[in-house]
N, C-alpha and C positions, 0 to 999 in steps of 0.2 A: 411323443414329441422328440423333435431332435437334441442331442447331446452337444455341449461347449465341451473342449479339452483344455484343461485349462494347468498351469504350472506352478506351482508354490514361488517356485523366483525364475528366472531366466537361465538356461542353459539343463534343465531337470528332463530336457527329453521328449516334449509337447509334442513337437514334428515330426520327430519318429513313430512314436504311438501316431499319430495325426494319418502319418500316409501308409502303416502297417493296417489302420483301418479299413482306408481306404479302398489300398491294393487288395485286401481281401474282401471286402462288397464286389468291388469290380471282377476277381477273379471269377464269383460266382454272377457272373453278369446281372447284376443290380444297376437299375439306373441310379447315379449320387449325385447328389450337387454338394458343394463341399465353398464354406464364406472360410474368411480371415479376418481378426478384428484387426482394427490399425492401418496406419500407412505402410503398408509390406509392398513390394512386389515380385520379391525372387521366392519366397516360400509358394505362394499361389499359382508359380510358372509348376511348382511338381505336382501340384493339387489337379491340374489343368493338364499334366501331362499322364499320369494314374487315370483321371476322371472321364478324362475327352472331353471336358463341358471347364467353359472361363470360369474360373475361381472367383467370388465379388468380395469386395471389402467393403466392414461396416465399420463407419468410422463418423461418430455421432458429431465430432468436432470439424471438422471438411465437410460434411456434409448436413444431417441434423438427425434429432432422436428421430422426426419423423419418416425421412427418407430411409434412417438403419431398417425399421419397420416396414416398409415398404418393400423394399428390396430385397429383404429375406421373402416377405411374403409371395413376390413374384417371380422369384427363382426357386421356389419349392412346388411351384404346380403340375409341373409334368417328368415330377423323380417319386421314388417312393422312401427314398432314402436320403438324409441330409446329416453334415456333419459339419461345427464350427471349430475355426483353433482360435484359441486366444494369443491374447498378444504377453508377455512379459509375465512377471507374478499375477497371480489371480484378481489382485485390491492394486496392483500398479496403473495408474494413469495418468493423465498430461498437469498435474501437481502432485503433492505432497500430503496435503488434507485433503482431499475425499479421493473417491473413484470414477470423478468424470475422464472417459473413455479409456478406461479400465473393461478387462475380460468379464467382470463382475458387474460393472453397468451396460454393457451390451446382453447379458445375459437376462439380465432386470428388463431391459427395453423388450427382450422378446418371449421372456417367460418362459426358460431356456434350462433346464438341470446342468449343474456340471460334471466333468467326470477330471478329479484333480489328478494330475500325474505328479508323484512325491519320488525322490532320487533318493534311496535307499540305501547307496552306496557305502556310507558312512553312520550309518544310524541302527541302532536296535531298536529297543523301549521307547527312546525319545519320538520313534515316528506318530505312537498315539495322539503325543503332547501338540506334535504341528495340524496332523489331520482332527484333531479336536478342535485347536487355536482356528482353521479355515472355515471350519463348518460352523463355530459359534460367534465368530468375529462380525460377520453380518446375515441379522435372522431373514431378511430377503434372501439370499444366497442360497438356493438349493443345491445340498450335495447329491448326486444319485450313486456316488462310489467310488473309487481310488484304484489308480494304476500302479503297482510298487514298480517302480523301473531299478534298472543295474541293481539288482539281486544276484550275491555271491555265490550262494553254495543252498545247501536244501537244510541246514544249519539256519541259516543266516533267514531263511525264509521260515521258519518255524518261528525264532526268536519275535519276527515282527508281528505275524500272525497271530502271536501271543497275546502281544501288547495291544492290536488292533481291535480284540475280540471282544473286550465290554463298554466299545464303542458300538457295537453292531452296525459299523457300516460297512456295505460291500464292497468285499474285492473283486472289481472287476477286471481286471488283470494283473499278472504274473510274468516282467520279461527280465531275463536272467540277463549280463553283463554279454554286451553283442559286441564284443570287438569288433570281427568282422564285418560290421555293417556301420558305416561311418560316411557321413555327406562332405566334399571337401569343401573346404570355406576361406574366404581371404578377406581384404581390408571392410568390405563392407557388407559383411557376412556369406550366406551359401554361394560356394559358386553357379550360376545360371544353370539350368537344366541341357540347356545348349550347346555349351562346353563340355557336356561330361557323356566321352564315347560309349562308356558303361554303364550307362543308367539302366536300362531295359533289366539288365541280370540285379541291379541293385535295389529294383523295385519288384524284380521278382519275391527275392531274400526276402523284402520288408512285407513281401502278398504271407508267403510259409509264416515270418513269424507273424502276422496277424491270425493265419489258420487256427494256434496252438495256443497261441498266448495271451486269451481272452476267453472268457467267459461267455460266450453268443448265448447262451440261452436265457441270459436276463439282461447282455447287453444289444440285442437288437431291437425288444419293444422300444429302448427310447430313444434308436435312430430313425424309427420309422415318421415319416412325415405327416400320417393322419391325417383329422378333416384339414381343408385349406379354404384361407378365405379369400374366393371369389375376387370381391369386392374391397378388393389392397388400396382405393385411393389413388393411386396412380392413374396419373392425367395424362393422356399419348400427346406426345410432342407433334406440332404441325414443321413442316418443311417448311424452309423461307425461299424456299426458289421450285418451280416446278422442274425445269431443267436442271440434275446433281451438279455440283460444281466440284471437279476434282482438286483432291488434296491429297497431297505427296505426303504420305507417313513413313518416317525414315525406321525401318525392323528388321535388326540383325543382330550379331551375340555384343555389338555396340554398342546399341541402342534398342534396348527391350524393356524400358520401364514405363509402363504403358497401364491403367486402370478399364480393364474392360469397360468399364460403364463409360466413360468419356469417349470411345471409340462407340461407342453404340450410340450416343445420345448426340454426337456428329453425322450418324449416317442417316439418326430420325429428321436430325433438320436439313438433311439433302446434301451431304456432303456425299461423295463418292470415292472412298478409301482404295488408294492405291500404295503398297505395299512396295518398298524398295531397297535395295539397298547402301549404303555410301560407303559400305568396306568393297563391295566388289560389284557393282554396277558401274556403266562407262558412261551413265546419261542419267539425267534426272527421266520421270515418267513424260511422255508429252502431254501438253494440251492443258496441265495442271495450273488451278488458281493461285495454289498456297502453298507453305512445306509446314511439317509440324516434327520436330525433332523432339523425341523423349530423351529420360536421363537412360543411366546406362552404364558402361564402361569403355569411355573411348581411349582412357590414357593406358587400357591391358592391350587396345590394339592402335596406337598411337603412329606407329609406324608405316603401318598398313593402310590407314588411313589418310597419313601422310603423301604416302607412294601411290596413291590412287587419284588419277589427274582430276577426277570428276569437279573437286574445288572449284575448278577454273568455270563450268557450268554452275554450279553453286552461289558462286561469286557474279556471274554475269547476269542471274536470277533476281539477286536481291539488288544489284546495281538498275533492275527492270521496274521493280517497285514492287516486287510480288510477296505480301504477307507473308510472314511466319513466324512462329512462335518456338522457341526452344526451353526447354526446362532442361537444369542441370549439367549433365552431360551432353545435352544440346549447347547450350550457352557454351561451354568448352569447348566444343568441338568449331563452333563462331569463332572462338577468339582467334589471338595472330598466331597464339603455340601453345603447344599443352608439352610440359616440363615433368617425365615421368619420377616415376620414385628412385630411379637411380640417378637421376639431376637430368638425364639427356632432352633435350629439346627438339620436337617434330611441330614443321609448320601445319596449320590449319589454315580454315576459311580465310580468316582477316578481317570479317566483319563487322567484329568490333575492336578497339583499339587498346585489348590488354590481354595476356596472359595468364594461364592456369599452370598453378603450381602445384604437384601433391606435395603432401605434408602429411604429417604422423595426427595432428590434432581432429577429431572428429566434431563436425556442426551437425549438431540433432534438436531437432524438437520442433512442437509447432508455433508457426507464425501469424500473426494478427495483420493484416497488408493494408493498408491503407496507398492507393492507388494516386502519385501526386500530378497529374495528367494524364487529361486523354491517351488511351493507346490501344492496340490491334484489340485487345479482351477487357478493357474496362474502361469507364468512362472518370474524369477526377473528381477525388473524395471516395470513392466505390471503396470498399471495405470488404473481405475475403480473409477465409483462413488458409490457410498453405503450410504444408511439411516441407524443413530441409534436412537432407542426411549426404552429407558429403564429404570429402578428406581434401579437399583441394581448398584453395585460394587464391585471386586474382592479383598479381600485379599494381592494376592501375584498379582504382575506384571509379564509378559511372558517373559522369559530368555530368547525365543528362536520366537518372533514376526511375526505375519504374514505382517502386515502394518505398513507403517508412513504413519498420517492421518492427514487432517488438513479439516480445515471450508470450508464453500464456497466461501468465503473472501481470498484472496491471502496472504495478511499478516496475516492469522488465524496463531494460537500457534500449534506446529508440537507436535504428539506425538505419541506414539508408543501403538499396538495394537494388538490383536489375540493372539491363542496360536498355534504352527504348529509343528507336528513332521510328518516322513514320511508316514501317511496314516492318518492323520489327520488334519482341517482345522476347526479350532472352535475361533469362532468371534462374537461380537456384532453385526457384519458390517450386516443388510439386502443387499443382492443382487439380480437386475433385468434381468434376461438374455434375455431381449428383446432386438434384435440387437448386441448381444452378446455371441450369441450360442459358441464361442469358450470356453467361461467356462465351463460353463456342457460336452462341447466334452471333454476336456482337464479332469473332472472325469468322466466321463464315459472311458475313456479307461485305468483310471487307474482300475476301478472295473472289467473292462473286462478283463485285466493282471492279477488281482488278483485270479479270477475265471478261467481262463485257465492254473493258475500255479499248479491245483489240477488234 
C-alpha cells in the first residue's frame, strides 16, 4: 500500500524527501500519482510538475472523510505507484486537541503507513526519544520507518543509528545536509513552480538524491498501489446544459491557486474551461458565460497587471452582468488597487469599492461560512467550510457581505466577510467543491442564463 510522508513539526524536510521520491519513480518511468493533505496549492504545482499527473488534495474538513476516501481511491487506478505528503507535524490539525485533519487522520481515513521524516540536524541520542514518542503517541498510527534528513557527518550518523537500534524500526532513508538543493520561498511559502527558470536541473538533483538516499528495496513494496477498489462510491456528475457553457479561467504565474478537482467537477457539469491570461492577454476569451479568478499572487505582479489595459474589457464585462467568482487574490485583483509591500499603489479592476493592502500579519485557518444571502455559489443560510491564508487586508469593509465566518473552534469571534452584488462573489474564502458539486452547479447556471440572455 502506499506510503504518507509525513514530518515530526514543520519545516524537517517532508517536500524534499516528498519530490526526491518522486523524481526518482518518475526517472525510472513509473506511472505516480502523488495527493497532499491540506489546503496546499503551491507544493502540489511541483508534485504535478515531477509527476505529469494533477496533484489532489485530501482534506476531510473542505471536503468530507468520505470524499478524502473516494478520491484517493480514484486516482490510484491506473498508476502502480502512489505517494501522500502530509501537511505540518504528523498529530497537527485544524485544533489543538485531537487530530482532525491532521497527516495522522488522513492516514487513519485511508489505512495508510507513515514514513516520518525526523531533522537530525541537532540531535543524537534524543532522536530515539521522539521517533519512539511518534510511533506510541497514537496506537492507530502506523509507522513503516524514518527518514533521518540533514545528517552531518558519518560520525553523526553512527551516533543516531545507535540510538535508533532497540527501537527496530527502519531506516528508510539516509540524506546528508544538501545545501545545494534549496526551493526558494517568500511571503506565503514556495515560490510557484512557474517562476523558477531552474527547476528542471533542481529536480534533476532531488531525482540523483532519491537514487542513493533511500533504501528501495524495502521502500517500494509500500509505494505500490495494489488491489484497487473498483467500486470507490463515486457518483458521475451529470451536466446541467447539453450545450458547454464557457468559463473564462483566469491561469498565469498570478493566478494559479486552483484545486484540480473544482476545475474537473466544472467541466463534468458542462462548463468549457478556457484558459487565459490577465498579465498578458489583450481580450478576455470570446463568447464566454462567466470569469472565475483563482488566488495567487497579483500584488508580485501588481504592476504588470496594472499596465495591461485588458481591465477596461474586464470592467465592461462585469458592467454586462456576467457571473464571476474570485477567491483571494481574485477578490484583489477586483478591487480599486492593490498597495504592494513597499506601500506603492497599482490600479485594478474597480469592481469593488476598496483596496488591498499587504501587510506583515498572516490570516490562516479554516473557516465555518455561513452564506447571509442569495448569491452566484450559494443560496442564504447555506453553510460551507473555506480556507483563508493571506497577507493582505482591505481598506474598506463589504457593505453588502457574502459570509459570517468564524474559526474552527465553536466559540471562534464571528465576523463578516466577502464582497457580493448580483453577478458577483469575491472572497478571501478558498473553496473545495469535492462533495459539493452544488456550488459550481448553482454558477454554472447562472452563466448559462447569462449567455442565453443574448
Amino acid at each position: 500500500m502506499p506510503l504518507v510522508v509525513a514530518g515530526e513539526r514543520s519545516g524537517v524536510g517532508k517536500t524534499t524527501v516528498t519530490l526526491a521520491l518522486l523524481a526518482s519513480l518518475c526517472r525510472r518511468r513509473l506511472k505516480v500519482q502523488s495527493f497532499k493533505v491540506g489546503p496546499d496549492y503551491i507544493d502540489p504545482m511541483f508534485h504535478q510538475h515531477v509527476t505529469n499527473r494533477a496533484c489532489r488534495n485530501l482534506d476531510p474538513v473542505l471536503t468530507s472523510e468520505a470524499y478524502v476516501q473516494q478520491c484517493f481511491a480514484r486516482h490510484i487506478q491506473d498508476v502502480d505507484y502512489a505517494l501522500v505528503e502530509g501537511v505540518m507535524g504528523l498529530f497537527d490539525g485544524a485544533t489543538g486537541i485531537d487530530s482532525t485533519a491532521s497527516t495522522a487522520h488522513v492516514a487513519q481515513l485511508l489505512d495508510l503507513p507513515i514514513l516520518l521524516v525526523l531533522d537530525c540536524s541537532r540531535l543524537s541520542r534524543s532522536v530515539a526519544a521522539i521517533a519512539h514518542g511518534y510511533r506510541s503517541f497514537d496506537p492507530r498510527v502506523k509507522l513503516a520507518g524514518v527518514v533521518l534528513n540533514r545528517v552531518g557527518s558519518d560520525r553523526h550518523l553512527e551516533l543516531l543509528l545507535d540510538a535508533l537500534e532497540p527501537l527496530q524500526l527502519p531506516i528508510l532513508g539516509v540524506l546528508r545536509r544538501q545545501d545545494n538543493i534549496t526551493i526558494p520561498d517568500r511571503h506565503l511559502g514556495l515560490v510557484p513552480t512557474a517562476e523558477l527558470s531552474s527547476l528542471d536541473t533542481l529536480i534533476d538533483k532531488l531525482a540523483t538524491l532519491g537514487d542513493t538516499c533511500f533504501n528501495w528495496e524495502n521502500l517500494l513494496p509500500f509505494l505500490k498501489t495494489g488491489d484497487k477498489d473498483q467500486g470507490s462510491g463515486i457518483r458521475s456528475i451529470q451536466p446541467i446544459t447539453r450545450s458547454p457553457v464557457k468559463l473564462a479561467v483566469a491561469r498565469d504565474r498570478a493566478f494559479s491557486f486552483y484545486y484540480p478537482d473544482n476545475l474537473d467537477i466544472l467541466a463534468a457539469l458542462g462548463a468549457e474551461l478556457v484558459f487565459w491570461s490577465p498579465l498578458t492577454d489583450s481580450g478576455l476569451p470570446e463568447d464566454v458565460g462567466g470569469m472565475y479568478f483563482g488566488g495567487g499572487f497579483p500584488e508580485v505582479f501588481a504592476q504588470q497587471l496594472a499596465e495591461n489595459h485588458l481591465v477596461e474589457a474586464i470592467k465592461k464585462a462585469l458592467q454586462a452582468g456576467m457571473p464571476t467568482y474570485a477567491e483571494c487574490g481574485g477578490l484583489m485583483y477586483l478591487s480599486k488597487q492593490i498597495v504592494d509591500f513597499n506601500g506603492q499603489s497599482w490600479p485594478m479592476v474597480g469592481a469593488i469599492p476598496t483596496t488591498s493592502v499587504m501587510g506583515s500579519r498572516l490570516t490562516l485557518g479554516y473557516r465555518c461560512c455561513t452564506a447571509l444571502e442569495d448569491s452566484l455559489l450559494l443560496s442564504a443560510g447555506s453553510v460551507v467550510w473555506g480556507h483563508e491564508f493571506h497577507r493582505s487586508y482591505l481598506s474598506e469593509m463589504p457593505t453588502n457581505p457574502v459570509f459570517e465566518i468564524r474559526g474552527y473552534e465553536e466559540r471562534s469571534r464571528l465576523t463578516l466577510e466577502g464582497w457580493r452584488s448580483p453577478n458577483i462573489h469575491a472572497s478571501y474564502i478558498h473553496l473545495h467543491f469535492g462533495g459539493r458539486s452544488h456550488i459550481p452547479q448553482r454558477f454554472l447556471s447562472h452563466c448559462l442564463r447569462f449567455r442565453q440572455s443574448f
